[in-house]
N, C-alpha and C positions, 0 to 999 in steps of 0.2 A: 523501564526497559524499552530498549529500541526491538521491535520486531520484525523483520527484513524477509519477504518473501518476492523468490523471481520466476516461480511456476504457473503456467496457465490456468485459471481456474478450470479452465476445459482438459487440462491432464493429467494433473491430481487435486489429490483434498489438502493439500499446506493450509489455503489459506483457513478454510473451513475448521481445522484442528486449531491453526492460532487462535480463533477469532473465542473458541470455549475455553481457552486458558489463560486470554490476554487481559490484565488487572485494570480497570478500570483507570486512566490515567499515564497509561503507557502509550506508546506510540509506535504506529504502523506504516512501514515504507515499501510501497511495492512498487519494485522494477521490474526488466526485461519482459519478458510474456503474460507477468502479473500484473501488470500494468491495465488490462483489459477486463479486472475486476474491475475498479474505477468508473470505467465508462458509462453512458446514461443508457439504461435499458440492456445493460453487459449481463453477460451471467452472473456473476455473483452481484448483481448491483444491490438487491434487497438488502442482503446481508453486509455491506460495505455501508449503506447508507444506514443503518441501526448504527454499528461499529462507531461511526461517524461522532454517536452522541454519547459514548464514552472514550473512546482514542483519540487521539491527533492522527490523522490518517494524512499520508504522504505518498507521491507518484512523482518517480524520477522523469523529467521532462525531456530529456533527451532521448528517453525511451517512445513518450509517447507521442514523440515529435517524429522517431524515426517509423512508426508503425499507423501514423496519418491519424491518430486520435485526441491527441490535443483538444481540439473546440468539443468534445463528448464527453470528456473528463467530470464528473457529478459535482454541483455544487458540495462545498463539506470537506472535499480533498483538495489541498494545498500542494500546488506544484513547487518541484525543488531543482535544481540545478545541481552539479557533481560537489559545488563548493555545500552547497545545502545538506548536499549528502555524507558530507566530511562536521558539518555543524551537529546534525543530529549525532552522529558517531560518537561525539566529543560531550554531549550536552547529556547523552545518558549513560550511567554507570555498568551498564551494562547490556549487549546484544544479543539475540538470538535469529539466526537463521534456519525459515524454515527449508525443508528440501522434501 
């Protein structure tokens, strides 16, 4: 399962609820203001960088290219571009967004 959250970890808990129901072997893309879980010494960084060594963890690049985080991005997350973000869509049977 693809898991897709775009909320700040500083506004709510998405990411936090995904991260205790997400299967082992699924995979996590976070955009828009999610995006700053990711980052190195981010809020949620602890918990992204555990995530890390069971998900494929994913950060839309255009996102954190427009919010000046890019070079913060945590080793473990795998930057993706919009076509990335149409690969992943395609390559799992099924999506969940959180909100």
């Amino acid at each position: 399962m693809l898991h897709i959250i775009n909320k700040s970890p500083f506004e709510n808990r998405s990411l936090e609820s995904c991260l205790r129901f997400a299967q082992a072997g699924s995979a996590l893309l976070l955009t828009e203001d999610a995006i700053y879980a990711a980052t190195v010494d981010g809020p949620a960084h602890a918990s992204v960088r555990q995530a890390c060594h069971t998900l494929k963890v994913y950060a839309l690049q255009p996102d954190t290219d427009a919010r000046g985080v890019t070079a913060k991005v945590m080793v473990g997350v795998t930057l993706v571009d919009y076509g990335g973000f149409v690969d992943l869509a395609a390559e799992h049977s099924s999506s969940q967004a959180w909100l």
